[in-house]
C-alpha positions as CSV (number, residue, x, y, z in Angstrom):
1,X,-30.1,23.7,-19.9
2,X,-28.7,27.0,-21.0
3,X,-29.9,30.7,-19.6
4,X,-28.5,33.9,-21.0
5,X,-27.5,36.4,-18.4
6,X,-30.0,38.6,-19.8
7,X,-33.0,35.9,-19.0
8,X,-32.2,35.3,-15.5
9,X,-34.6,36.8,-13.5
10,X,-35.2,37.7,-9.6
11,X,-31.9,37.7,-8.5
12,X,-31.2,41.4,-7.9
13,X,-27.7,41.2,-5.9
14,X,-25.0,40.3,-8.0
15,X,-23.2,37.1,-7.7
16,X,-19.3,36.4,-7.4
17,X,-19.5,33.7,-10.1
18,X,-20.0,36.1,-12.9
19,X,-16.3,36.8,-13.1
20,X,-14.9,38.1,-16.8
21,X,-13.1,34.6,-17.2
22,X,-16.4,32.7,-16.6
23,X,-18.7,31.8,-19.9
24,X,-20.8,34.0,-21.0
25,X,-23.7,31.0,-20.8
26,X,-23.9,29.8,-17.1
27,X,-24.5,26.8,-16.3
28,X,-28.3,26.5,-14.7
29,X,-30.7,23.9,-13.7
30,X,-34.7,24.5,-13.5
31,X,-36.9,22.9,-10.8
32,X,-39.0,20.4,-12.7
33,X,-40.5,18.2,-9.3
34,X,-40.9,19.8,-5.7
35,X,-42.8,18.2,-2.6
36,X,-42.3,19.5,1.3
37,X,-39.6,18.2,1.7
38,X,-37.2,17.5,-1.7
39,X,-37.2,18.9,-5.3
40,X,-35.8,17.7,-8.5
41,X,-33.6,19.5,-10.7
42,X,-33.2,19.1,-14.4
43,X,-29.9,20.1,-16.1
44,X,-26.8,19.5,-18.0
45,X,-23.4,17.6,-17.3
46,X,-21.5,19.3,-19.4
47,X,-21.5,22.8,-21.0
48,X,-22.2,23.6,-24.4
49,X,-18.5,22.9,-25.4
50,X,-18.8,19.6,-24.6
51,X,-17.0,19.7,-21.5
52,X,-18.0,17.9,-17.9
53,X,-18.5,20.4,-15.5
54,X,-18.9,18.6,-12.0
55,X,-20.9,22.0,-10.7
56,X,-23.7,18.9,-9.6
57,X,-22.3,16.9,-7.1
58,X,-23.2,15.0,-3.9
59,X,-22.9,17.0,-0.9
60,X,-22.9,20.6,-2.4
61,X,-25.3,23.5,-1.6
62,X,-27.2,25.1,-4.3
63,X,-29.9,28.2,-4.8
64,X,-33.2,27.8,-6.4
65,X,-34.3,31.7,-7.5
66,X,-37.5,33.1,-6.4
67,X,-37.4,36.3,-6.6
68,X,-37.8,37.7,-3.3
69,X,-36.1,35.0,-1.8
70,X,-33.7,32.0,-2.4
71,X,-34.7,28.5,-1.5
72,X,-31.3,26.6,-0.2
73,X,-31.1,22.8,-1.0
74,X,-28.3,20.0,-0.2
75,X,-27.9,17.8,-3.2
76,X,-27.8,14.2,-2.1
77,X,-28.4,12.2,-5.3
78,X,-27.8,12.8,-9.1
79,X,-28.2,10.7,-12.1
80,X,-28.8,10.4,-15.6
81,X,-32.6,8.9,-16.7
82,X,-31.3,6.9,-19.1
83,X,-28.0,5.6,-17.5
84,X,-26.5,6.3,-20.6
85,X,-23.6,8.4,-21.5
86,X,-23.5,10.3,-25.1
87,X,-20.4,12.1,-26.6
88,X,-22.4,13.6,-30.0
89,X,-24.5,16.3,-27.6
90,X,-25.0,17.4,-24.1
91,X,-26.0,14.5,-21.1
92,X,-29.5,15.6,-19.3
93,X,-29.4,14.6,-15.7
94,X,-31.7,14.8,-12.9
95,X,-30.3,16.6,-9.5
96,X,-32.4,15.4,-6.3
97,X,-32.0,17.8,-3.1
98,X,-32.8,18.6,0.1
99,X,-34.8,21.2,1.0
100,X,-32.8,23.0,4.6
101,X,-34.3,26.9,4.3
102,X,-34.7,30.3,2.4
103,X,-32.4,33.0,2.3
104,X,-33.7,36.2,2.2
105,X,-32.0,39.4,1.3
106,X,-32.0,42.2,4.3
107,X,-34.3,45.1,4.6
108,X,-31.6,48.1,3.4
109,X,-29.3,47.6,0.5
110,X,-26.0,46.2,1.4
111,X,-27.5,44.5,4.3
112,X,-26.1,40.6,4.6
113,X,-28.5,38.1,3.9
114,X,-30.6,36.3,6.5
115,X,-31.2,32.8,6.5
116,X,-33.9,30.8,7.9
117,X,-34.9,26.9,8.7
118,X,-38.0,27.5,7.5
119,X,-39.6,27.4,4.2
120,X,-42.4,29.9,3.7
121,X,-42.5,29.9,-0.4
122,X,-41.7,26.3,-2.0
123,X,-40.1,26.5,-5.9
124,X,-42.2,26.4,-8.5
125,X,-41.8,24.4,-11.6
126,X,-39.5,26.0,-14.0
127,X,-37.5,27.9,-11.2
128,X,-33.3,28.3,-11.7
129,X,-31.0,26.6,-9.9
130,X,-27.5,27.0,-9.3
131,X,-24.8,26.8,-7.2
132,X,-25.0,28.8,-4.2
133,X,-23.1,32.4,-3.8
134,X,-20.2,32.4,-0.8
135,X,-22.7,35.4,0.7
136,X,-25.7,32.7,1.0
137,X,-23.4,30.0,2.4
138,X,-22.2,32.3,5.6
139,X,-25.9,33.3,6.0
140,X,-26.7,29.5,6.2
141,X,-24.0,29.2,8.8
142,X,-24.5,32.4,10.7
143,X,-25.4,31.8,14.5
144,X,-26.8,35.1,15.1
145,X,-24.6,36.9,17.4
146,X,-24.3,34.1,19.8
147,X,-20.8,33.2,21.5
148,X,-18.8,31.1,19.0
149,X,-15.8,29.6,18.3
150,X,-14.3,28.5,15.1
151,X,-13.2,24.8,14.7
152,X,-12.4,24.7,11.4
153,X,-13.5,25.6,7.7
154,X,-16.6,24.4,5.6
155,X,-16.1,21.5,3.3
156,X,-18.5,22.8,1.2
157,X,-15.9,26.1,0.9
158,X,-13.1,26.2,2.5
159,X,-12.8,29.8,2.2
160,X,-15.7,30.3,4.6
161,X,-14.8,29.5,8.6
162,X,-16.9,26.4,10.5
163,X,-18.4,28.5,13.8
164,X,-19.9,26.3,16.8
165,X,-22.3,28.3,19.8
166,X,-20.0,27.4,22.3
167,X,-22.1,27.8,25.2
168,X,-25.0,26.4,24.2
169,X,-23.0,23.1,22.9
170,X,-21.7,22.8,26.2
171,X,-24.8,24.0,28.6
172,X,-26.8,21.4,26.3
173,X,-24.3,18.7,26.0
174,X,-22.5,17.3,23.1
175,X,-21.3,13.9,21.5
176,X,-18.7,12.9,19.5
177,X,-18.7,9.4,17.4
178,X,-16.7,7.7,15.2
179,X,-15.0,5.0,14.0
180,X,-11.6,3.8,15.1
181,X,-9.1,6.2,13.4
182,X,-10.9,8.8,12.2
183,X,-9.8,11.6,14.0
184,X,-11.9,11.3,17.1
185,X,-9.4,12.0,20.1
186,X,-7.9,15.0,17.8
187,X,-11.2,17.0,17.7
188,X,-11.5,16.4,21.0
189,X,-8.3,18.1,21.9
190,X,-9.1,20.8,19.7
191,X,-12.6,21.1,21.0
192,X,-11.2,21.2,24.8
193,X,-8.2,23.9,23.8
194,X,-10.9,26.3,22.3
195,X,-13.3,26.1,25.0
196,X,-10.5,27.0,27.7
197,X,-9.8,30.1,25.3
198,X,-13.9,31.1,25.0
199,X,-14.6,29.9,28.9
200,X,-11.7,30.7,31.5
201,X,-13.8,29.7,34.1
202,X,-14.7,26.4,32.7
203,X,-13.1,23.3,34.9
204,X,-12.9,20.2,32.8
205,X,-12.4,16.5,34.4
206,X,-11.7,13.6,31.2
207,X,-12.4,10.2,31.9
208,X,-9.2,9.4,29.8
209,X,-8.7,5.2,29.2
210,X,-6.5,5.1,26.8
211,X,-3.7,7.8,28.7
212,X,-3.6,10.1,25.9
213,X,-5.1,13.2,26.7
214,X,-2.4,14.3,28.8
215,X,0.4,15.1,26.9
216,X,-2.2,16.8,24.4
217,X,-3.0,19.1,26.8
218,X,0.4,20.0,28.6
219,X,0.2,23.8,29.9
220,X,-3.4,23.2,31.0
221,X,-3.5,19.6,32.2
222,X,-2.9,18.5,36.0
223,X,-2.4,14.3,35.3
224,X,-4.2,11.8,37.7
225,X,-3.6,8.1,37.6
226,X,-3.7,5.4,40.5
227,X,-0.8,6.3,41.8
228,X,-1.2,9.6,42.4
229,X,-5.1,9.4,43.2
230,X,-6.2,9.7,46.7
231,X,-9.9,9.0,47.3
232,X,-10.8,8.0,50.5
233,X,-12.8,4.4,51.0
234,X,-15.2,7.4,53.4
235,X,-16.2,8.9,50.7
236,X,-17.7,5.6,48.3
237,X,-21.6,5.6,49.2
238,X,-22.3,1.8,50.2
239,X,-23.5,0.5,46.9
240,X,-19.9,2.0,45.3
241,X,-18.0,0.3,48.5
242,X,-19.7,-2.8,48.0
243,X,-18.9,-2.7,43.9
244,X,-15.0,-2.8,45.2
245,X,-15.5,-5.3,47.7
246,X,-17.1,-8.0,45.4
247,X,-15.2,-7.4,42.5
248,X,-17.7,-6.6,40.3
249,X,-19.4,-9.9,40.7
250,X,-23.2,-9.7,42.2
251,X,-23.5,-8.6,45.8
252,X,-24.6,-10.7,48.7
253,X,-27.8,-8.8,49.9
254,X,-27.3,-9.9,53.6
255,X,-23.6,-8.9,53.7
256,X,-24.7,-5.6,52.1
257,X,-27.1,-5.0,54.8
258,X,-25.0,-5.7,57.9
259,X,-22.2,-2.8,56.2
260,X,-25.5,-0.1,55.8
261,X,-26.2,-1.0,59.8
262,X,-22.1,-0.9,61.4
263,X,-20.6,1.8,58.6
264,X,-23.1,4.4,60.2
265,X,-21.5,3.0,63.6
266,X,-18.1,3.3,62.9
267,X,-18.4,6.8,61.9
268,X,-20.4,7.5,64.7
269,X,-17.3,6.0,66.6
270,X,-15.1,8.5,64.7
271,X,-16.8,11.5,65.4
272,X,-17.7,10.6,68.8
273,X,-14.5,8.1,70.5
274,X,-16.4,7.7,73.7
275,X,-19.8,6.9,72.8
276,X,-19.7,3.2,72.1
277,X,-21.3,2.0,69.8
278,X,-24.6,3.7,70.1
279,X,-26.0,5.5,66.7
280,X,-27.7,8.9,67.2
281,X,-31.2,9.2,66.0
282,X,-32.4,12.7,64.2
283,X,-31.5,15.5,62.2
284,X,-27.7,14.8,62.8
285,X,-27.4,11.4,62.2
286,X,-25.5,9.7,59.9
287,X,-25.6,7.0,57.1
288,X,-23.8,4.7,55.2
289,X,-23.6,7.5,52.2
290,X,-22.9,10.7,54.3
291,X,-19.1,11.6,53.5
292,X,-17.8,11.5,57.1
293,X,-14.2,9.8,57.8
294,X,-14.5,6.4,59.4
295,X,-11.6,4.0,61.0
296,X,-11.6,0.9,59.1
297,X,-10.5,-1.1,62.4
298,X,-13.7,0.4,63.8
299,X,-15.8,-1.6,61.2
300,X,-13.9,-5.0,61.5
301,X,-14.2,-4.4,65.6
302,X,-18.1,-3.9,64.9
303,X,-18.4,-7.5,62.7
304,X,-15.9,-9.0,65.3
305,X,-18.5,-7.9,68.2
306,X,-21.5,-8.7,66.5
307,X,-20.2,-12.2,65.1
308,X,-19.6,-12.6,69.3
309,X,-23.2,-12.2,70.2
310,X,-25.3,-15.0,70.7
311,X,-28.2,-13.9,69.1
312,X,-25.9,-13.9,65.8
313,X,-24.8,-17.5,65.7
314,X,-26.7,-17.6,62.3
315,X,-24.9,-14.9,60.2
316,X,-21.8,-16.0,61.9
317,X,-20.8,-17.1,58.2
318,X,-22.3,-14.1,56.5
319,X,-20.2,-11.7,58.9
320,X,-17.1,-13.4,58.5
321,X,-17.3,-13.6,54.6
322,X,-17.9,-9.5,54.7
323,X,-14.5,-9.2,57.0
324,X,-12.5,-11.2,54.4
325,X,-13.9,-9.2,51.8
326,X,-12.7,-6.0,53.6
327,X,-9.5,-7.1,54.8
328,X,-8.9,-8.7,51.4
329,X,-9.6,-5.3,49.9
330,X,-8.0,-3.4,52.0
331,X,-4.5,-5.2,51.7
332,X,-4.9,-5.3,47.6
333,X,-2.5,-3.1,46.0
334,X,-4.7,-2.5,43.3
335,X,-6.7,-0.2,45.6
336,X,-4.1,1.5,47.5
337,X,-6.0,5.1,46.8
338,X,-8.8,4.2,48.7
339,X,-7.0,2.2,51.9
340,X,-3.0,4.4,51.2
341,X,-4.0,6.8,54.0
342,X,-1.8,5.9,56.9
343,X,-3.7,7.9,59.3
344,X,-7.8,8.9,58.5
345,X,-8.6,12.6,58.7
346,X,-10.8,14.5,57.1
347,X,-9.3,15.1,53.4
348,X,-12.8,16.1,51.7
349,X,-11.3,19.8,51.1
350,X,-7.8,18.9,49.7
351,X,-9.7,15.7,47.6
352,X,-12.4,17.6,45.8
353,X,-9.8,20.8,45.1
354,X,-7.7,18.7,43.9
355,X,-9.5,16.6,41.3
356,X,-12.0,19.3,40.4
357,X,-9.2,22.3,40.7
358,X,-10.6,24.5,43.1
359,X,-8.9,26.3,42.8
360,X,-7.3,25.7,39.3
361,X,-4.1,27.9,39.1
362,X,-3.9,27.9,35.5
363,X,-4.4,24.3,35.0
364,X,-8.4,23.5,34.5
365,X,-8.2,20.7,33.3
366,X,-7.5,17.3,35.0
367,X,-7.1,13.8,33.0
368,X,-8.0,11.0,35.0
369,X,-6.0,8.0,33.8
370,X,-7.5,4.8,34.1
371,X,-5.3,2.4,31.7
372,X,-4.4,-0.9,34.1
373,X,-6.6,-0.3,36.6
374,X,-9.5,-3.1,37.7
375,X,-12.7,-2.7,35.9
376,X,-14.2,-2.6,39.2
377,X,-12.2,0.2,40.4
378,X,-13.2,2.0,37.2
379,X,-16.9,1.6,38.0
380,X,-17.0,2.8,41.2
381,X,-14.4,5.8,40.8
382,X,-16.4,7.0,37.7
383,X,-19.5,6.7,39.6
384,X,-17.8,8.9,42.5
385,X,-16.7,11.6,40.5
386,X,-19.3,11.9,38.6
387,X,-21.3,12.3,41.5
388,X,-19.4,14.9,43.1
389,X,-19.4,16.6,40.1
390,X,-22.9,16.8,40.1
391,X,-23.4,18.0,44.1
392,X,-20.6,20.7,43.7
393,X,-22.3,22.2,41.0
394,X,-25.3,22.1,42.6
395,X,-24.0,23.1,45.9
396,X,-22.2,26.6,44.4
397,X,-25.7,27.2,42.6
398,X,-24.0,27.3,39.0
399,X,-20.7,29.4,40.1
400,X,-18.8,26.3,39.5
401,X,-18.5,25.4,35.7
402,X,-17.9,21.8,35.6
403,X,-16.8,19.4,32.4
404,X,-17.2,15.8,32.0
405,X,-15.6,14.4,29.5
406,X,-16.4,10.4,29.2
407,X,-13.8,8.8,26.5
408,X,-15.2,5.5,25.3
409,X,-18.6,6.1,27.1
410,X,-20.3,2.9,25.8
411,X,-17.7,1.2,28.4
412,X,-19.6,2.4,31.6
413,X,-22.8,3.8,29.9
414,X,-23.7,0.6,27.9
415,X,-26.6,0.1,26.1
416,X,-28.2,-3.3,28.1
417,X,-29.2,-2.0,31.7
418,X,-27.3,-5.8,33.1
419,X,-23.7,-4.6,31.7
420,X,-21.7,-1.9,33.7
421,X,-22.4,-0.3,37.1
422,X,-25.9,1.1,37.4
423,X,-24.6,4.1,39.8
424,X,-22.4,5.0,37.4
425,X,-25.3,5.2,35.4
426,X,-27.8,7.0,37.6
427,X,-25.3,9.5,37.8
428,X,-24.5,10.5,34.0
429,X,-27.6,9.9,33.6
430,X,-28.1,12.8,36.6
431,X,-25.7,15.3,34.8
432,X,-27.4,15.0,31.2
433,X,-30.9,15.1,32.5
434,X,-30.5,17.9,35.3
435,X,-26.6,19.3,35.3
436,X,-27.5,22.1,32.5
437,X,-29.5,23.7,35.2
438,X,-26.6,24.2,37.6
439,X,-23.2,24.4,35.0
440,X,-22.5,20.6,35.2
441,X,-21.8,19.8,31.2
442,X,-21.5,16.4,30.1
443,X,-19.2,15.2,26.8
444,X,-19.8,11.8,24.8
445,X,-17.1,10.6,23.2
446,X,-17.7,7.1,21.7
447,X,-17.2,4.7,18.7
448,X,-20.2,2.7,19.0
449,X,-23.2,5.2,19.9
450,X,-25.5,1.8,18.9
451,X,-23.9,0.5,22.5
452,X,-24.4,3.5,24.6
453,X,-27.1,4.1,26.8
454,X,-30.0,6.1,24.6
455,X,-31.1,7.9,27.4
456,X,-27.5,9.7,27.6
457,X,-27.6,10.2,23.5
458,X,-30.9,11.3,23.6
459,X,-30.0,14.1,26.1
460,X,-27.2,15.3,24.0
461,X,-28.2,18.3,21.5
462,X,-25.0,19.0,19.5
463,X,-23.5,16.0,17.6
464,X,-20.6,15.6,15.8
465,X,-20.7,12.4,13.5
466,X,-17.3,11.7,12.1
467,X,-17.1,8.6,9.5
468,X,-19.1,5.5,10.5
469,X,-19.6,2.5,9.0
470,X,-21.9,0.3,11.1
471,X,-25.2,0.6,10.0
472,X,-26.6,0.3,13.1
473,X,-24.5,3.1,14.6
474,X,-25.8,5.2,11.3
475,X,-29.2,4.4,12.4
476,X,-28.5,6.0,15.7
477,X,-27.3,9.4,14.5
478,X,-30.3,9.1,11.8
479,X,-32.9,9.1,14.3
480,X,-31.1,11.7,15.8
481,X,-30.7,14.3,13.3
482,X,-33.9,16.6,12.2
483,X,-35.8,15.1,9.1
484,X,-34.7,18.0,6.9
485,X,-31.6,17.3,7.1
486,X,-31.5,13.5,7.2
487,X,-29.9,12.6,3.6
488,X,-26.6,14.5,4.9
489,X,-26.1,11.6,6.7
490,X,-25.7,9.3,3.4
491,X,-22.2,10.5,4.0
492,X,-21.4,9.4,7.0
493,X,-19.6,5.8,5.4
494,X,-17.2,7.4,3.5
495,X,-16.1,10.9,5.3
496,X,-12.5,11.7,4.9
497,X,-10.1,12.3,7.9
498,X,-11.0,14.7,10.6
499,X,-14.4,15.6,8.7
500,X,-17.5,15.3,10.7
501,X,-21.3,16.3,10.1
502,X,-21.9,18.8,13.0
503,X,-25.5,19.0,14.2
504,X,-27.8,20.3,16.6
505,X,-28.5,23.3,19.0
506,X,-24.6,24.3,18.4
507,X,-24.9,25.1,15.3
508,X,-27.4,27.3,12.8
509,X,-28.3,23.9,10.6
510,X,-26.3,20.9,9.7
511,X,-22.9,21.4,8.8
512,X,-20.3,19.1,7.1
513,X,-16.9,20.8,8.4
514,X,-13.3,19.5,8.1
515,X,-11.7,20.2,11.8
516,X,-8.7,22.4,12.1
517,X,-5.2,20.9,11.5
518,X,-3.4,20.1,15.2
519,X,0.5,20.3,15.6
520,X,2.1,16.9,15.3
521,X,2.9,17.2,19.2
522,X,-0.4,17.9,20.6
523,X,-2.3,15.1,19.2
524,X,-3.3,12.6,21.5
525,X,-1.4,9.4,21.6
526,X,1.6,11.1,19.4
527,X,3.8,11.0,22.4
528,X,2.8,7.5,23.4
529,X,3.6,6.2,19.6
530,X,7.0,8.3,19.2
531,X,8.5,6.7,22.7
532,X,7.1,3.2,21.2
533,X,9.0,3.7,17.7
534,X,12.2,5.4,19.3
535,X,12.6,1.5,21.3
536,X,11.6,-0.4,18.6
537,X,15.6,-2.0,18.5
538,X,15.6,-2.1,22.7
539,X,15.1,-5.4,23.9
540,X,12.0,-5.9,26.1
541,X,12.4,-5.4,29.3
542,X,10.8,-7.9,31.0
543,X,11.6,-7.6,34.5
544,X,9.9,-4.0,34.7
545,X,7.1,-5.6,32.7
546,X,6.7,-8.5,35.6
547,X,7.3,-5.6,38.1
548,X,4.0,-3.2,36.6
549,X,2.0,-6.5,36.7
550,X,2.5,-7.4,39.9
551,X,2.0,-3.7,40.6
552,X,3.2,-4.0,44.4
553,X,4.5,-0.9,45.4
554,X,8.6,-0.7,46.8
555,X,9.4,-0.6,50.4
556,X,9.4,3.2,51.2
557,X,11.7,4.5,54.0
558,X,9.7,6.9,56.6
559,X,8.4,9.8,56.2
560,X,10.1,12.7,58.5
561,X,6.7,14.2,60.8
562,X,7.0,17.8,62.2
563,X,6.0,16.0,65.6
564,X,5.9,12.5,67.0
565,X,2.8,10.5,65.6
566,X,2.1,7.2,67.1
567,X,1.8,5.1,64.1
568,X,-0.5,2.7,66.1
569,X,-3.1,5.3,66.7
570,X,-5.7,6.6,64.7
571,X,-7.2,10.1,63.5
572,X,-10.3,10.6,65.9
573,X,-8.7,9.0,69.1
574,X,-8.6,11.5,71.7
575,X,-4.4,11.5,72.3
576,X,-3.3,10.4,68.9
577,X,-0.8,13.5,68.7
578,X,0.4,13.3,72.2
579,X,4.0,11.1,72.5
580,X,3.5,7.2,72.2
581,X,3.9,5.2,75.6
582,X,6.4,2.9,75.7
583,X,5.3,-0.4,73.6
584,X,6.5,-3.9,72.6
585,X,8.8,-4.0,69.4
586,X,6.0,-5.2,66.2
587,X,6.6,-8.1,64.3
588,X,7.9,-8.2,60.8
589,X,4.1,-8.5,59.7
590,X,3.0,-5.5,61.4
591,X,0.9,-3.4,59.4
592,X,1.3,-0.1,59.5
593,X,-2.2,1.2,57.9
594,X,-4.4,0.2,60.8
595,X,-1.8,-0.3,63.4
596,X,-3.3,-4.0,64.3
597,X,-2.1,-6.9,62.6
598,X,-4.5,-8.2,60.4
599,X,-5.5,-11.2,61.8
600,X,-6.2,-9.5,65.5
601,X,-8.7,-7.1,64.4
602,X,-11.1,-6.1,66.8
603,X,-9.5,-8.8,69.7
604,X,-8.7,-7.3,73.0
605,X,-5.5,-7.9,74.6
606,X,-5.6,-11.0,77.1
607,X,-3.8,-10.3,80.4
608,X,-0.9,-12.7,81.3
């Protein structure tokens, strides 16, 4: 239906569409059906010319007029009663909308508008509609003087900026889902770079599996991968240790049991070269989890001693099937990070600095490739860091800002409590339940939130839903998302590229955005995809593809020391630094980790 200017009433500010190009008849729309929650909109397709307009359609905001204040509603379905189409006169339809909040104009003239959630006046029948002004929209979208960062533009106007509260979407946690292709990676690049900019003292540690987020990130990225990782097998608590040592498969309670009893030994033996075997009782003692350096030929010697007693003659088997499970381990190239140290010292400083970069030197970020390793080694490393993640931020009580970014989460946060590695659980579940508390942020990134854990979704309060098409993936993000606000997501099937429905505590109410555009060279993958395409003519090189399976590192030559180090010897014995004695020339299958060959753990030398 048709208004003249002069008949409008209640809208006292003037509005940008009434331009001197623009018909004198504007095209308007009158409540006709309003409950809590949704109203109904009569109006015209086309003008009174005859021509289709398209002002009504899916996804735009409009304005219903009260007067004193504006009611602002998100049109989700339009249609014509009839479903007929007539050329002789104008087409009635019917608008159906969401009802989000009222804007209200401020107190002094000239003041911006204010918007609110709430809805404290509901149309009445009769009331104009229209198309809301650009002022309206940025009250909609204000966040109130909190800390923001922009992302990208509105795709409701792209005129009008896309602002996110950085610090709450990171103190509260955030997720990011979509399908394959959509653009997930690249707003996740663009996220990261912004938030360095807002938060310099932000230290960010990506779970990366696809080894992509590295060359996105070059001047702030420090790259680690299982080559250049060195974590310690000391620092695995027992149930991570044991998650390497069976390979994933399920662990042998008794073999489980004799480790908790001769780890805390063999650190005891460590710290303490003289006392035997004897484990102190109190305050100081140690455990099986307590981060203190241990010699693994301390802990074969223990299972060689105790498989000697006679009082053991019926877990002889048990404690020899845990000894070739370590020295299996141990000699497995796969896991060189954990057993690489030639010599064991105390390393906890120069690890945790290190991964965590502490200190950072301009480089807060570190991408921890995990592309080829062993699912196993994946568990247990995830469920180290994030655990140390978790005690360093509560150990600097919140002066460390901590990051964790989990790329394809649903791989070690699934869904069904009998897939993945429950520490690794228990401890994201740790960070997104507690970690706000003490600056430890956690990031979601997956394409199938319906196979993620929901008590990690549930504890994120900023979404961004790019396209999905699984309808039971929509049904997650549906329960997620406030009821006001739930036809928005009738969108999420057919979102273009790097458009996402942003939700939650980050932003003032839900927003459909279009993320900013990246350079070509710091998307993630680009670099991965431009090497592959410059080779497409090469001929495949299999020898170096046989040589990265067998992934069995070179013969190295020696390493120059500052002083003579007995190779045989071991951090923790009392003379390790003082010259070697004279000893007899080691056969060719020395080994030159533990200084014992490994099939004479433990066994004492026999006099001739």
């Amino acid at each position: 239906m048709f208004v003249e200017r002069e008949a409008s009433v209640g809208e006292p500010t003037s509005q940008e569409r009434r331009r001197a190009e623009q018909n004198d008849k504007r095209i308007l729309g009158n409540v006709v059906q309003c409950d809590g929650a949704r109203a109904t909109i009569s109006a015209y397709a086309d003008d009174i010319e005859g021509a289709v307009t398209g002002l009504w359609t899916v996804g735009k905001m409009i304005s219903i007029n009260l007067g004193t204040s504006r009611t602002v509603g998100l049109v989700y379905e339009i249609g014509k009663s009839d479903r007929a189409w007539s050329n002789e006169g104008q087409n009635p339809i019917e608008v159906n909308v969401e009802l989000i909040g009222e804007v209200r104009d401020g107190a002094e003239p000239g003041d911006r508008p204010i918007f609110d959630r709430g809805i404290t006046t509901y149309p009445h029948i009769g009331a104009i509609a229209h198309r809301i002004r650009s002022r309206d929209l940025q009250a909609v979208y204000d966040l109130a003087g909190r800390h923001s960062i922009t992302i990208g533009t509105l795709s409701q106007d792209e005129a009008i900026d896309a602002n996110i509260a950085i610090d709450d979407t990171l103190a509260r946690h955030f997720a990011i889902v979509g399908t394959t292709g959509v653009g997930k990676s690249t707003a996740v690049s663009l996220l990261l770079r912004k938030s360095i900019a807002a938060r310099p003292d932000l230290r960010i540690l990506i779970l990366d599996p696809h080894n992509e987020f590295a060359a996105s990130l070059p001047e702030f990225c420090v790259k680690v991968d299982s080559k250049t990782l060195d974590l310690p097998f000391w620092m695995f608590r027992l149930e991570e240790f044991a998650e390497v040592l069976f390979r994933g498969r399920e662990v042998v309670p008794e073999e489980v049991d004799v480790l908790r009893d001769l780890i805390p030994a063999a650190k005891n033996l460590y710290r303490n070269p003289n006392s035997g075997s004897y484990v102190r009782r109190g305050s100081d003692a140690l455990t099986a989890d307590t981060p203190v350096p241990y010699r693994m030929v301390d802990l074969i010697k223990q299972i060689d001693e105790r498989m000697g007693l006679l009082e053991s003659k019926n877990d002889r088997p048990t404690l020899k099937s845990l000894k070739t499970r370590i020295e299996s381990a141990a000699s497995d190239p796969r896991y060189r990070f954990m057993f690489n140290s030639r010599l064991i010292e105390d390393t906890i400083h120069e690890t945790i600095g290190n991964i965590f970069r502490v200190p950072h030197h301009g480089r807060p970020v570190t991408c921890f490739e995990m592309a080829g390793m062993p699912s196993e080694v994946v568990n247990s490393v995830c469920s180290v860091l994030a655990r140390l993640a978790f005690d360093l931020a509560l150990w600097s009580e919140g002066r460390l800002k901590l990051l964790l970014l989990c790329e394809e989460a649903h791989r070690y946060m699934p869904a069904d409590p009998r897939l993945g590695f429950a520490p690794t659980r228990h401890a994201l579940s740790r960070i997104a339940k507690e970690g706000r508390k003490y600056g430890c942020y956690l990031g979601v990134v997956t394409q199938r939130p319906g196979e993620l854990d929901p008590t990690i979704l549930s504890q994120c309060s900023t979404f961004f839903a790019m396209r999905l098409a699984n309808e039971q993936d929509q049904a997650i993000i549906r329960s997620a998302i406030a009821d006001s606000s739930a036809s928005t997501l009738a969108f999420l099937s057919s979102m273009g590229q790097r458009e996402a429905i942003a939700f939650g505590e980050g932003v003032a109410t839900t927003m459909r955005l279009k993320f900013e555009k990246l350079a070509q060279e710091l998307i993630p993958g680009t670099a991965k995809r431009d090497d592959l395409e410059s080779d497409v003519d090469g001929d495949v090189d299999l020898a170096a593809i046989v040589e990265r399976l067998r992934n069995v590192p070179k013969p190295q030559q020696q390493m120059a020391f500052a002083e003579v180090v007995d190779t045989g010897r071991q951090a923790g014995d009392p003379d390790y630094r003082k010259p070697p004695a004279p000893r007899v020339q080691p056969d060719d299958d020395f080994d030159m980790r533990y200084g014992l060959k490994p099939a004479t753990f433990g066994i004492r030398p026999q006099n001739d």
